[in-house]
TORKOL-4160 file (C-alpha; in steps of 0.2 Angstrom, whole numbers, padded with zeros to 4 digits, m for minus):
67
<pt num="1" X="0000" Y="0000" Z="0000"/>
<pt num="2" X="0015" Y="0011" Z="0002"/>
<pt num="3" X="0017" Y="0018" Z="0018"/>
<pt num="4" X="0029" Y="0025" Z="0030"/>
<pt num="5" X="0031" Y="0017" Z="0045"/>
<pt num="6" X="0027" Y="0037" Z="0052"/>
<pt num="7" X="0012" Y="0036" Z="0043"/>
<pt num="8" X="0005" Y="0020" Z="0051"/>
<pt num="9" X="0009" Y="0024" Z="0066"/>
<pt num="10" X="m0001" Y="0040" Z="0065"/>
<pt num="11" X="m0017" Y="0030" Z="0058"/>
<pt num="12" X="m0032" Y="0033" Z="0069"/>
<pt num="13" X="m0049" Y="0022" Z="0068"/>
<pt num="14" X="m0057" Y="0035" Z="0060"/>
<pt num="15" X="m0042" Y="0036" Z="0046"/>
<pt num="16" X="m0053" Y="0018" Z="0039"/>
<pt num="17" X="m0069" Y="0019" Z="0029"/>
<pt num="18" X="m0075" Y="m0001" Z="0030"/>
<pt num="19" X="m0090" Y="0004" Z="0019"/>
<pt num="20" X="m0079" Y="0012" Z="0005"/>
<pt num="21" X="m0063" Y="0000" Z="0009"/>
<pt num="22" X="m0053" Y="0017" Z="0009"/>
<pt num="23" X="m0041" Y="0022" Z="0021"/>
<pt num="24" X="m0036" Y="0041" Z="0023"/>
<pt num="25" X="m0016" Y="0044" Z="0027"/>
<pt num="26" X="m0020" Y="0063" Z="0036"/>
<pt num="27" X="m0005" Y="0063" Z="0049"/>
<pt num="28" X="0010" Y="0055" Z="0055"/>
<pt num="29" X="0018" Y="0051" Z="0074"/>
<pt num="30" X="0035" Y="0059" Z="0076"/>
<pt num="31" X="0045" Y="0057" Z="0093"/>
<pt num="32" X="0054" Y="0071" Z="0099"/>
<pt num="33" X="0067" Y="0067" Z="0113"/>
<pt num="34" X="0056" Y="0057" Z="0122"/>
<pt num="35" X="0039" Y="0060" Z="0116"/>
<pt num="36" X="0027" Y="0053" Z="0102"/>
<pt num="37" X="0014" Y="0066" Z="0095"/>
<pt num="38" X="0003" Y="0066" Z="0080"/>
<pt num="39" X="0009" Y="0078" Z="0068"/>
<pt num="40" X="0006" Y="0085" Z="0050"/>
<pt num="41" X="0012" Y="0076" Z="0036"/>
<pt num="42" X="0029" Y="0085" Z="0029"/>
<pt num="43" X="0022" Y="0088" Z="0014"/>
<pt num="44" X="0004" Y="0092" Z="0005"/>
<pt num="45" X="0006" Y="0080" Z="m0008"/>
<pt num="46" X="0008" Y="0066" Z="0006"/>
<pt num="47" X="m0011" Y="0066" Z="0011"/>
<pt num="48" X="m0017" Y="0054" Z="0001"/>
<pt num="49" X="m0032" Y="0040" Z="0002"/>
<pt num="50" X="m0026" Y="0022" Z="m0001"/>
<pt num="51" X="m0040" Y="0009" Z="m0007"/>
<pt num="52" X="m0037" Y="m0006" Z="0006"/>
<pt num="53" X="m0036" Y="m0025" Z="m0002"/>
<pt num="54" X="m0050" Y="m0033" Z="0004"/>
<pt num="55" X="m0039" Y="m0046" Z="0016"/>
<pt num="56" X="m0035" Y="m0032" Z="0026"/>
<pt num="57" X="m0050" Y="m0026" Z="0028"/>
<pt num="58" X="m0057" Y="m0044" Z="0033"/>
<pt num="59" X="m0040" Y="m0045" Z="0044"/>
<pt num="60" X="m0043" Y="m0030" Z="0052"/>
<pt num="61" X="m0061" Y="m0033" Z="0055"/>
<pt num="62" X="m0058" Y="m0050" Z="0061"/>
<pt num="63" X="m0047" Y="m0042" Z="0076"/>
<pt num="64" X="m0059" Y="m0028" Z="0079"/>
<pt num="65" X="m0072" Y="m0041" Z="0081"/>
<pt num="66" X="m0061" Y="m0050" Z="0096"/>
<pt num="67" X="m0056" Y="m0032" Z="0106"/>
């Protein structure tokens, strides 16, 4: 799918569209010193929305289903 390991780590729940199968890369987590924040994404042309295979979106369903 073609993201940075920032970029995943800065995925929230509401970043997924299930019904669409569309997930929306908005933000990234960045750690300064010590601490982890969410922050912008360098760039504009980095926000992007990814179509999810549908595996992962059973996957990640699946695991949603046992938490």
């Amino acid at each position: 799918m073609g993201l940075r390991r920032g970029e995943v780590l800065g995925l929230l729940w509401s970043d997924i569209n299930f019904a669409t199968g569309r997930l929306t890369v908005a933000a990234q987590r960045t750690r300064y010193d010590q601490d982890d924040e969410r922050s912008k994404l360098k760039t504009e042309n980095s926000k992007r929305t990814l179509q999810i295979p549908d595996i992962v979106i059973a996957a990640v369903m699946c695991l949603l289903s046992v938490y």
